[in-house]
C-alpha positions in Angstrom: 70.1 117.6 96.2 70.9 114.5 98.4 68.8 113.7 101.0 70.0 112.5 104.7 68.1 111.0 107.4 70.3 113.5 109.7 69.6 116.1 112.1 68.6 119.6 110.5 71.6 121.3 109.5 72.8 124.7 110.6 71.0 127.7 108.6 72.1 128.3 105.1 74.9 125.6 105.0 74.4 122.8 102.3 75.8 118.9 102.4 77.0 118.9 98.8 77.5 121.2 96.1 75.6 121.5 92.9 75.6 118.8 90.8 77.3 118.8 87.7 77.0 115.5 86.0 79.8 113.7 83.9 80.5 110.3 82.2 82.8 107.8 83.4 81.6 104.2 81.7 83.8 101.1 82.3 85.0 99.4 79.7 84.5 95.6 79.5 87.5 93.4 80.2 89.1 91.3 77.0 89.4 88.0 79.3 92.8 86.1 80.3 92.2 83.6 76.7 91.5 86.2 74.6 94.1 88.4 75.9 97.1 86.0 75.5 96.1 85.3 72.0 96.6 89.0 71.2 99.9 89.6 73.0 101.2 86.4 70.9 100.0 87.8 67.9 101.8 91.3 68.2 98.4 93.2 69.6 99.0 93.4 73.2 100.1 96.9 73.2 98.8 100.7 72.6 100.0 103.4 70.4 100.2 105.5 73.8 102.6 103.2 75.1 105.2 103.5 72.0 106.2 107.2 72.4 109.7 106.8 73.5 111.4 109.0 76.4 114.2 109.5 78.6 113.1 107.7 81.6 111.4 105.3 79.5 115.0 104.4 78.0 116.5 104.6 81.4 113.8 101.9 82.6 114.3 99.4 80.0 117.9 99.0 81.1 116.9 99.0 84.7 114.6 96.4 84.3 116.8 94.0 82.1 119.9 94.8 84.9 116.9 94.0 87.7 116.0 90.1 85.5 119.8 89.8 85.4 120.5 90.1 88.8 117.5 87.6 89.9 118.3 85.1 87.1 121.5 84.6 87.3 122.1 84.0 91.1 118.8 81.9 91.4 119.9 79.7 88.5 123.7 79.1 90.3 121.9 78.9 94.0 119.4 76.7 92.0 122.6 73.9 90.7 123.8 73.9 94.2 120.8 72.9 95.5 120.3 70.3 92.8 123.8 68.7 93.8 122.9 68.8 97.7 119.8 67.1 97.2 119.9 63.6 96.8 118.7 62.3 93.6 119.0 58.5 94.7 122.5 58.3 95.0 121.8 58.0 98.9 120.4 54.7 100.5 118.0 56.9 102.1 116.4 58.2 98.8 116.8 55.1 96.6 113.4 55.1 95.4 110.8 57.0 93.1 109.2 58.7 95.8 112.8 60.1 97.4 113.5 61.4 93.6 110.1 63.2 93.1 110.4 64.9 96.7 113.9 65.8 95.3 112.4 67.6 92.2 109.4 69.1 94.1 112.4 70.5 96.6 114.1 71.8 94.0 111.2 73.3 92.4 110.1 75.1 95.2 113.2 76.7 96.2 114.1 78.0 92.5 110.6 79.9 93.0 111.3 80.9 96.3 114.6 82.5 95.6 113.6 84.0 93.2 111.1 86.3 95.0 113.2 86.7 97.5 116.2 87.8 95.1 113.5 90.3 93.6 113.0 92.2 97.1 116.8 92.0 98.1 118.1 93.7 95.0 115.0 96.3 94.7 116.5 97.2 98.0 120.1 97.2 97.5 119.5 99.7 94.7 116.9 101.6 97.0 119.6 101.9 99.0 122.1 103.8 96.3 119.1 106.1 95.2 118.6 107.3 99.1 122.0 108.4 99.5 122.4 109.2 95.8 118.9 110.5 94.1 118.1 109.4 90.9 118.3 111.7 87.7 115.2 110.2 86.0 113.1 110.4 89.3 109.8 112.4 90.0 110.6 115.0 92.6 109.0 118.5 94.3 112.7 119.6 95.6 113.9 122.0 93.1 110.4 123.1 91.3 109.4 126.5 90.3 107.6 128.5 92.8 105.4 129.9 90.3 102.0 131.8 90.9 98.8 128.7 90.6 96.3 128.8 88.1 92.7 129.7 89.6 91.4 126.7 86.9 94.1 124.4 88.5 90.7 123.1 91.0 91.3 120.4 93.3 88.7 117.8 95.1 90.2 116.4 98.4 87.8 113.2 98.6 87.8 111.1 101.5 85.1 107.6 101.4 84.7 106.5 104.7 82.9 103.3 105.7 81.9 102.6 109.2 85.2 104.7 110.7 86.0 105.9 113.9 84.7 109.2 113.4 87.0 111.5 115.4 90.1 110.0 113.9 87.9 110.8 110.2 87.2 114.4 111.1 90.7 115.1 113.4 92.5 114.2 110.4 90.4 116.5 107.8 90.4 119.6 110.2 94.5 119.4 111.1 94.5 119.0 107.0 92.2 122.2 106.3 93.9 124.4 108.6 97.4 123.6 107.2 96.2 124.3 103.6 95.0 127.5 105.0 98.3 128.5 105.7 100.0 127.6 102.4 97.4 130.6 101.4 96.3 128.5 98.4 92.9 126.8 99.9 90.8 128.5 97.8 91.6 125.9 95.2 90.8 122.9 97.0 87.1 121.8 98.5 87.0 118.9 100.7 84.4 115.8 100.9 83.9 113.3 103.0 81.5 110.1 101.2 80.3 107.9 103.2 79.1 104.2 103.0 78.1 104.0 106.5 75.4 101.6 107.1 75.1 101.9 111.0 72.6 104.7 111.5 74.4 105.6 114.7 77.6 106.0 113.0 76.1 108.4 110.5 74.2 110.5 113.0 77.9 111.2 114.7 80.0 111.7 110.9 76.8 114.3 110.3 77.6 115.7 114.0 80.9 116.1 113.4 80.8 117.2 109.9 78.6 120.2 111.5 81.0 120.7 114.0 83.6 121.0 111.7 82.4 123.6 109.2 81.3 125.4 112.1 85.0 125.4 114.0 86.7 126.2 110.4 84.0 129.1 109.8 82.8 127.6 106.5 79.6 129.1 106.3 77.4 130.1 103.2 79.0 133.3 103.1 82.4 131.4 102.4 81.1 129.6 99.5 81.1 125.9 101.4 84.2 124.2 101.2 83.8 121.1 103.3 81.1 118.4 102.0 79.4 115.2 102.9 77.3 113.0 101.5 75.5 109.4 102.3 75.7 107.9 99.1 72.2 105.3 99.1 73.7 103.0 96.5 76.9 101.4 98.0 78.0 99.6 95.0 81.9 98.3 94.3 82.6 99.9 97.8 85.8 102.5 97.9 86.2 102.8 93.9 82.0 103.1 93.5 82.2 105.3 95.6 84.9 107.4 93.9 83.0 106.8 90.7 80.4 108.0 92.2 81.8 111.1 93.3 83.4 111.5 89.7 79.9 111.2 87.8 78.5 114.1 89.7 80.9 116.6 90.6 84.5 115.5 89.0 83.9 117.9 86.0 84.1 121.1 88.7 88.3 119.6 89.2 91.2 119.3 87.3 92.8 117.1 89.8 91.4 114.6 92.8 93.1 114.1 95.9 92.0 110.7 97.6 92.8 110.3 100.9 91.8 107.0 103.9 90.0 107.5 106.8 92.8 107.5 108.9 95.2 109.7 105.9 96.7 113.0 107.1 98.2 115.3 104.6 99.4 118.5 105.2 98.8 121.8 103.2 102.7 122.0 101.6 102.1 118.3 100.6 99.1 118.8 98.8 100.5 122.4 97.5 103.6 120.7 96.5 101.6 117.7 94.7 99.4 120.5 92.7 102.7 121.8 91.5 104.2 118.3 90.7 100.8 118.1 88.4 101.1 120.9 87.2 104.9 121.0 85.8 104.0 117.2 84.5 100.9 117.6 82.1 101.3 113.7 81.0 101.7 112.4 84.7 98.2 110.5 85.4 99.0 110.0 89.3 101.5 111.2 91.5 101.7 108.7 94.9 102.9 109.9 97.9 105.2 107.8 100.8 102.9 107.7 103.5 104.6 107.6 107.1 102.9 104.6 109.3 102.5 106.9 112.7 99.6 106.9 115.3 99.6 103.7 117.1 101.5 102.8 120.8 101.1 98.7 120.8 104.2 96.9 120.3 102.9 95.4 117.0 101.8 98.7 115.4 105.2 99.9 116.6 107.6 97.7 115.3 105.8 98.4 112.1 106.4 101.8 112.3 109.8 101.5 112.9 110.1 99.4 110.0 108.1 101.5 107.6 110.6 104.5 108.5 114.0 102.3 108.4 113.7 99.2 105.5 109.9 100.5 103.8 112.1 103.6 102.5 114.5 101.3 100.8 112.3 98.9 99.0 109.8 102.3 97.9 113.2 103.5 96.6 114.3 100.6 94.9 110.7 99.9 93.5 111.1 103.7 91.8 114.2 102.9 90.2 112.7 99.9 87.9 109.1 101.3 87.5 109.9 105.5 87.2 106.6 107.1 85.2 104.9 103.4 85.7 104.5 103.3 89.5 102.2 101.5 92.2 99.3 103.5 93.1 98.3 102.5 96.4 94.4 104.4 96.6 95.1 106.8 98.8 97.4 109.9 100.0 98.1 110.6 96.3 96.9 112.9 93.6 94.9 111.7 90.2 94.1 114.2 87.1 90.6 113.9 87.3 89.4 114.0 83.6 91.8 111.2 82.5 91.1 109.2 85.6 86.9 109.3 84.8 87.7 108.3 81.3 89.8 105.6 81.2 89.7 104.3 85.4 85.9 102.8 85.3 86.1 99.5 86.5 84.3 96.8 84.8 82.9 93.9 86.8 85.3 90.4 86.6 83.2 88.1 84.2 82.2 84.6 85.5 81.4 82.2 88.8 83.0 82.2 92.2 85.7 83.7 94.7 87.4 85.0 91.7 84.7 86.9 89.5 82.9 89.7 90.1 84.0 93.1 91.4 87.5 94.2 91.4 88.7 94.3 95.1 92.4 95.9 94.8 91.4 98.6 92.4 94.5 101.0 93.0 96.8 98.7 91.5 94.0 98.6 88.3 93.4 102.2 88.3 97.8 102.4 88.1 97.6 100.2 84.9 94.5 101.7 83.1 95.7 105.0 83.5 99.3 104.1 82.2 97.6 102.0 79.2 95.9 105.5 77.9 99.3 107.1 77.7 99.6 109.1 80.9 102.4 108.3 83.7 102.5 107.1 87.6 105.1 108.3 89.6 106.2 107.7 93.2 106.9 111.7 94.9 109.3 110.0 97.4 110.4 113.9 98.7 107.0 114.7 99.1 107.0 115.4 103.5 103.5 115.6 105.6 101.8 112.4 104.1 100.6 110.2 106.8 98.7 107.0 107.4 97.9 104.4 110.2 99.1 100.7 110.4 96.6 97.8 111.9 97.0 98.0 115.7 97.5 94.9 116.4 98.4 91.0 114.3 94.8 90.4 113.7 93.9 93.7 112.3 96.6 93.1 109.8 95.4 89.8 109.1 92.1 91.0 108.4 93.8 93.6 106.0 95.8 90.9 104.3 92.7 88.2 104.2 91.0 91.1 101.6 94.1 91.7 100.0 95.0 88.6 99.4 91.5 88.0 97.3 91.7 91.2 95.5 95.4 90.3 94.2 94.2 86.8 93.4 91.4 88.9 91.2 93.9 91.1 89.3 95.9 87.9 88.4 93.2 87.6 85.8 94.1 90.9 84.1 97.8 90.3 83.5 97.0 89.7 79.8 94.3 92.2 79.6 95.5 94.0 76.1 97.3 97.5 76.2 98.5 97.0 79.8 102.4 97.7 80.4 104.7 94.7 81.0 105.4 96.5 84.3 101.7 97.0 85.4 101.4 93.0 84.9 104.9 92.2 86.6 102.5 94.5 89.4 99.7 91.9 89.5 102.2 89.4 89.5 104.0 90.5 92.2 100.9 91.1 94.1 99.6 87.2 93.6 103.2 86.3 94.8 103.1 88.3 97.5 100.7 85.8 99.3 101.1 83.0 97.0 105.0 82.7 98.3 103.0 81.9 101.7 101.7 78.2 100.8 105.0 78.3 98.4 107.2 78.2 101.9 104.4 76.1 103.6 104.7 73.2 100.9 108.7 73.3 101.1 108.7 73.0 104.6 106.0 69.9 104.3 108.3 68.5 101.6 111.3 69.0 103.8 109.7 67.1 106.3 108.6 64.7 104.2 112.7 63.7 103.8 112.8 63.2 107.6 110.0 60.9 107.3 110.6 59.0 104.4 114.4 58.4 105.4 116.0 54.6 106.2 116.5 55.0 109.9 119.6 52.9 109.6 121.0 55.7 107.2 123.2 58.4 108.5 122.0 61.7 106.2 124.3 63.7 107.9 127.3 62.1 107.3 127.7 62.5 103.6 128.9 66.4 103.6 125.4 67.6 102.1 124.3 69.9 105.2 127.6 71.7 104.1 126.2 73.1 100.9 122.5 72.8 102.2 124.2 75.7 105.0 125.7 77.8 102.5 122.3 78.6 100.4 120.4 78.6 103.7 123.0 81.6 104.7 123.2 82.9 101.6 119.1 83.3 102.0 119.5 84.6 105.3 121.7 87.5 104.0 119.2 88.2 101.6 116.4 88.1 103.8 118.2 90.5 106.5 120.6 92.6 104.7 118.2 95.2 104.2 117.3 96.1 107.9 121.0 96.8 108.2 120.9 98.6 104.9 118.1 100.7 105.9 120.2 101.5 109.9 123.1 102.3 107.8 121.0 105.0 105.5 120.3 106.6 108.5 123.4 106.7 109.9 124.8 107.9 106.8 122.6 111.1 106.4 122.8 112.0 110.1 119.6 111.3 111.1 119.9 108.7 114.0 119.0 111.5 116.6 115.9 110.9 115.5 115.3 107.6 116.0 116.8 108.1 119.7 120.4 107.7 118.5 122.7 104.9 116.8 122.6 102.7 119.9 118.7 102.5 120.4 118.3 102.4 116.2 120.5 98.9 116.3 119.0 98.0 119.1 115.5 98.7 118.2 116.4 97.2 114.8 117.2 94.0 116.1 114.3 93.8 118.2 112.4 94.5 115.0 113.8 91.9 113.0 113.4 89.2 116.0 109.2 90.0 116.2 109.4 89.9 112.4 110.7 86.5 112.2 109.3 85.4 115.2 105.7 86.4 113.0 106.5 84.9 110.0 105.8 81.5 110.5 102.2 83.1 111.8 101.8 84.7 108.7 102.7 82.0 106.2 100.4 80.2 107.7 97.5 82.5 107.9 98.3 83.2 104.2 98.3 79.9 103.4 94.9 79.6 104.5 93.7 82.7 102.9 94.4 81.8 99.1 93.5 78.0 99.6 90.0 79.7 100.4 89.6 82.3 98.0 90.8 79.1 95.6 88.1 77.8 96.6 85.4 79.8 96.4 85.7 81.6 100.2 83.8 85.2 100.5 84.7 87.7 102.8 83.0 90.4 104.1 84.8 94.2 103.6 85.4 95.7 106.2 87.6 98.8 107.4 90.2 97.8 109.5 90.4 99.6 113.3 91.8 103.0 113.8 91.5 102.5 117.4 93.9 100.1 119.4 92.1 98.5 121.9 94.0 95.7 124.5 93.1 91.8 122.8 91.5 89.8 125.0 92.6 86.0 125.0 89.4 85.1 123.5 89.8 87.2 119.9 93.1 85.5 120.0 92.1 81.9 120.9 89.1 82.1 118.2 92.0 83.4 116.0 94.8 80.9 116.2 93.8 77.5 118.2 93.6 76.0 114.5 96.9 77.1 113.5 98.0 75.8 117.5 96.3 72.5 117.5 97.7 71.5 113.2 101.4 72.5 114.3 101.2 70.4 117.7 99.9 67.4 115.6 102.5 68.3 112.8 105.5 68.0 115.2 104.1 65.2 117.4 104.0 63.5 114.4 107.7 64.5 112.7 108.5 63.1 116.4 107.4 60.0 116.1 109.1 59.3 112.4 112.3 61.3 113.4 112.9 63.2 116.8 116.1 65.0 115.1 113.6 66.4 112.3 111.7 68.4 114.8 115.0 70.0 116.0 115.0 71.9 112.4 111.4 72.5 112.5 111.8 74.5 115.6 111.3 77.9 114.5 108.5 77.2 113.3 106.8 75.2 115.6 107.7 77.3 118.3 106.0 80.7 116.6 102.7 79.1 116.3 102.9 77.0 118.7 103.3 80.7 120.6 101.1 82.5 118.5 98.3 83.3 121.0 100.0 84.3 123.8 102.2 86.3 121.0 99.5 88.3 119.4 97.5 89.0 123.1 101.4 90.1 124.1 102.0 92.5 120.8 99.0 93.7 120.4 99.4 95.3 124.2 99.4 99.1 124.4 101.3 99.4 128.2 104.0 97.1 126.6 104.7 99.4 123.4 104.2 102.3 125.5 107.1 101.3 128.1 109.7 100.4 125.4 108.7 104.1 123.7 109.9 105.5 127.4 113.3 103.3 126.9 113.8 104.6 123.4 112.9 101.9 122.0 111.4 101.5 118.3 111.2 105.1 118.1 110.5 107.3 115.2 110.8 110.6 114.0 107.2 111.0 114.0 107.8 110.1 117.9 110.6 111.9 119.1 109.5 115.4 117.2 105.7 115.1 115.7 105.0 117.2 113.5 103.2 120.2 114.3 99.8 118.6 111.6 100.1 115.5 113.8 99.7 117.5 117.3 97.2 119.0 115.6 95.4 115.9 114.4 95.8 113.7 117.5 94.3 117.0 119.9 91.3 117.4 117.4 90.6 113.5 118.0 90.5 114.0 121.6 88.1 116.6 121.6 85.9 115.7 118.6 85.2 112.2 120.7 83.7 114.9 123.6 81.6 116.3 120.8 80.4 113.5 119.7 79.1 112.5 122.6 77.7 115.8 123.1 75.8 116.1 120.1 74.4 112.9 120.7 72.6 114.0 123.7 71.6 117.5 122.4 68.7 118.9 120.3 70.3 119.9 117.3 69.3 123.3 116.8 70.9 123.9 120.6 74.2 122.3 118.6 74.0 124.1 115.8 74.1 126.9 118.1 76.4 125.5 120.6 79.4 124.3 118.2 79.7 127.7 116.8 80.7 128.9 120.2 83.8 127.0 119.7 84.6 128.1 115.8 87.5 129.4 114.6 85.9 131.3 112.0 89.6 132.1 110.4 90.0 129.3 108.1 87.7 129.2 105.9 86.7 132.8 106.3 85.6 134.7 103.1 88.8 137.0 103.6 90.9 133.3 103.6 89.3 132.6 100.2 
């Protein structure tokens, strides 16, 4: 039995459940070298990879019709940039050096289009499959109602590492009493494991952990049904921990439901992804589309807005190239729990440095190793009542990005790892690109200005009809860049759903104010980027840590520590681009003027009053806003009032709050009748 330095517990109520132990050993990676070698010589794949299928047919089209489409354009916007660009016909570029910033130009924005060709088409298709379906999709609409097997057990595990505790518990309570009413909670147990180093912090988790069994009546008599445990040895954070939880208790489940600390799933959303395991024995994971909801600062909000308008089409479009070989995104999804401890252990990264050691982004891992022992990862994108929280503000999400970035950098080292599926490898690919494309843009800018700067200033580069063709592919790009925003308006419009983003008017509206904050960022975030993989390159740790769950209002000071860097390089950048060539810093504009900005611009976003007053003008707006959900009412009420506990039970004895919290219990959910 694990042992707390906690209050005493309530009488006859126990922390964690028998222990019931069970193997899950990692298996030690092949290496980049060594891996290569054997995908050249014909061994880079498994026999559980070979078993042909529909969808699996369906997906090699898709995915040859997906290269097609990002080849062919890139290689005819790639010639039209090669003709703009001057070569040394010009004066102005006569010599060696004009002719190598020509090539490094050209190589850059080959790359560049590329990626962004990739995104654009994965949402155009996104776009047919919302209005559409797809035939070879994963999907709960349409499945059997048929009675559950009592052996069909499910863990709902939540690892928690220095939280906010009332979002934590809020969250797991409005969860609990929703399953209740699906009237199939006796197959599912809840645990909350926690990393929590702060002593404080733990005292209030085990405060309101009593709290809650006492509230959902989960006493001895009901068998226990809610769990928490300190785990002493806080190795390979989230995935230890889920390990962890594995090795001593996964053999009592057939299936694992992992949720976030700041995850809300309703009971018909976990029912309906029990089903979805149950009518798929090969499926390995089964991901959820988690609705970004929660937050009131303008940042957080134009987020949300996004998530619900564009994030649909790209999760869409994703789907239709990957089908049974998915992302898995480490939370708000469901795992089958014997496959997952036998072939998910993750082995430490061999070697020195930034890059070596533990594996960081381990969902994206855990996707591949389950699909290399032959079972399937699928996106449920009908699955309703999965929730999540976005970063409250643009330093929380840079702080997010800053660990993501080195834990995609990581996984880069597994693309030749044998037995993985090309499109679990495109995945870390796509993952290293997704900040890598950040000092891509930075260099192609620098290289741009480099042309100002290196120019004759007797020659006249904009007389000779090049700007012409140079505004065609910068339009063309634009299209690209934007067209899904108005993609993801007209979706709405098309199914009928604008009354719930505060009708068509306020959705364009609030779309275009999205789109202006989101370029208006950009610039902020290459450059943050930027900085993030030239130090993990480079041998940079960070420190994990959760991001907040609370929005607070910045004060100038996070900001200024944040960004005066970024400020002070782009002042001496453009003073400079000045001196050479004033009409250079005319097309440097946006982005000199976003990070020149970014201070005031982050302080600004990240302001609660602000998001809160567009919200009263219909602004940004969401369904999640302008109807919650009856689990979210649920959810946010329990926060409020588990923040008075806590401060209750901080103050009081605790047998007086053993006593004290049953006075508020329900003593209907978890009831022995319930069971």
């Amino acid at each position: 039995m694990e042992q707390h330095n906690s209050p005493p517990l309530a009488p006859a109520a126990r922390s964690v459940p028998p222990l019931r132990r069970g193997s899950m050993v990692a298996r030690p990676w092949c290496g980049f070298a060594r891996g290569l070698r054997q995908i050249l010589r014909g061994r880079g794949a498994t026999s559980a990879l070979r078993a042909p299928d529909g969808w699996q047919q369906a997906a090699r089209w898709r995915r040859r019709l997906l290269l097609a489409l990002i080849i062919l354009p890139t290689l005819a916007a790639s010639l039209l940039m090669m003709e703009a660009l001057p070569f040394g016909d010009s004066p102005a570029f006569s010599s060696d050096f004009g002719k190598v910033l020509s090539a490094v130009q050209l190589l850059l924005f080959t790359v560049l289009f590329a990626w962004i060709s990739a995104g654009f088409w994965s949402a155009v298709m996104g776009f047919c499959v919302s209005l559409r379906g797809d035939r070879h999709g994963l999907y709960a609409t349409g499945l059997p109602r048929l009675p559950l097997e009592s052996a069909a057990r499910t863990a709902v595990v939540m690892p928690i590492c220095n939280e906010h505790v009332a979002t934590v518990f809020a969250g797991l309570r409005a969860a609990c009493e929703s399953l209740a009413a699906t009237g199939a909670l006796a197959l599912f147990d809840f645990y909350v494991l926690s990393d929590t180093r702060d002593a404080a912090t733990r005292t209030e988790e085990y405060a309101a952990w009593v709290h809650l069994r006492n509230a959902l009546g989960d006493t001895a008599d009901a068998g226990g049904r809610v769990f928490y445990r300190v785990r002493k040895r806080r190795g390979k954070r989230k995935a230890g921990n889920l390990a962890d939880f594995c090795r001593r208790w996964g053999r009592n489940y057939r299936y694992m439901v992992v949720l976030d600390a700041d995850s809300v799933m309703s009971g018909d959303s976990l029912v309906k992804l029990l089903r979805l395991m149950e009518a798929h024995p090969r499926a390995g994971i089964i991901q959820t589309v988690p609705r970004a909801c929660g937050h009131d600062t303008l940042h957080a909000r134009a987020q949300q807005f996004a998530s619900r308008t564009t994030g649909p089409l790209f999760t869409a479009g994703m789907q239709y190239w990957q089908l049974g070989e998915s992302h898995y995104w480490g939370h708000n999804a469901i795992l089958r729990t014997e496959a997952f401890m036998r072939h998910c252990a993750l082995a430490t990264l061999p070697g020195r440095g930034a890059l070596s050691g533990e594996i960081l982004s381990h969902d994206f891992v855990e996707a591949a190793l389950m699909r290399r022992a032959g079972y399937e990862v699928w996106v449920a994108q009908d699955v309703e009542g999965s929730y999540e929280q976005v970063p409250p503000n643009l330093i929380a999400e840079l702080e997010r990005d800053r660990r993501w970035c080195q834990g995609n950098l990581l996984n880069a080292r597994l693309i030749a790892e044998p037995g993985i599926a090309p499109v679990h490898r495109a995945m870390f690919l796509t993952g290293v690109m997704s900040y890598l494309s950040a000092p891509l843009w930075f260099a192609y800018l620098l290289v741009g200005t480099a042309y100002w700067l290196s120019m004759d200033p007797g020659a006249d580069f904009m007389s000779n009809g090049v700007p012409a063709l140079l505004g065609y592919l910068w339009l063309w790009t634009a299209v690209m860049l934007m067209l899904p925003r108005v993609l993801g308006v007209a979706a709405i419009l098309v199914r009928g759903e604008q009354v719930r983003f505060g009708g068509a008017r306020k959705l364009w509206l609030s779309a275009a104010l999205e789109a202006a904050l989101s370029i208006f960022k950009a610039p902020i975030r290459m450059f943050a980027h930027t900085c993030f993989v030239l130090a993990a390159l480079t041998g940079w740790r960070i420190e994990w840590q959760s991001p907040p769950r609370e929005a607070h209002a910045l004060r100038y000071s996070e900001a200024f520590e944040w960004f005066i860097g970024h400020t002070l390089l782009t002042l001496e950048w453009a003073f400079l681009t000045c001196l050479a060539n004033p009409a250079a810093v005319v097309w440097l504009l946006p982005v000199f003027v976003p990070l020149v900005l970014a201070i005031p611009l982050t302080v600004a976003t990240g302001n609660i009053a602000l998001g809160q007053r567009l919200r009263r003008r219909g602004l940004l707006l969401t369904p999640e806003e302008t109807q919650a959900p009856a689990l979210l009412r649920a959810a946010w009420g329990h926060a409020r009032r588990y923040a008075l506990w806590i401060n209750f039970a901080a103050e009081t004895p605790a047998e007086q709050y053993a006593t004290d919290t049953n006075k508020e219990s329900t003593a209907d959910v978890f009831a022995p009748a319930a069971a």
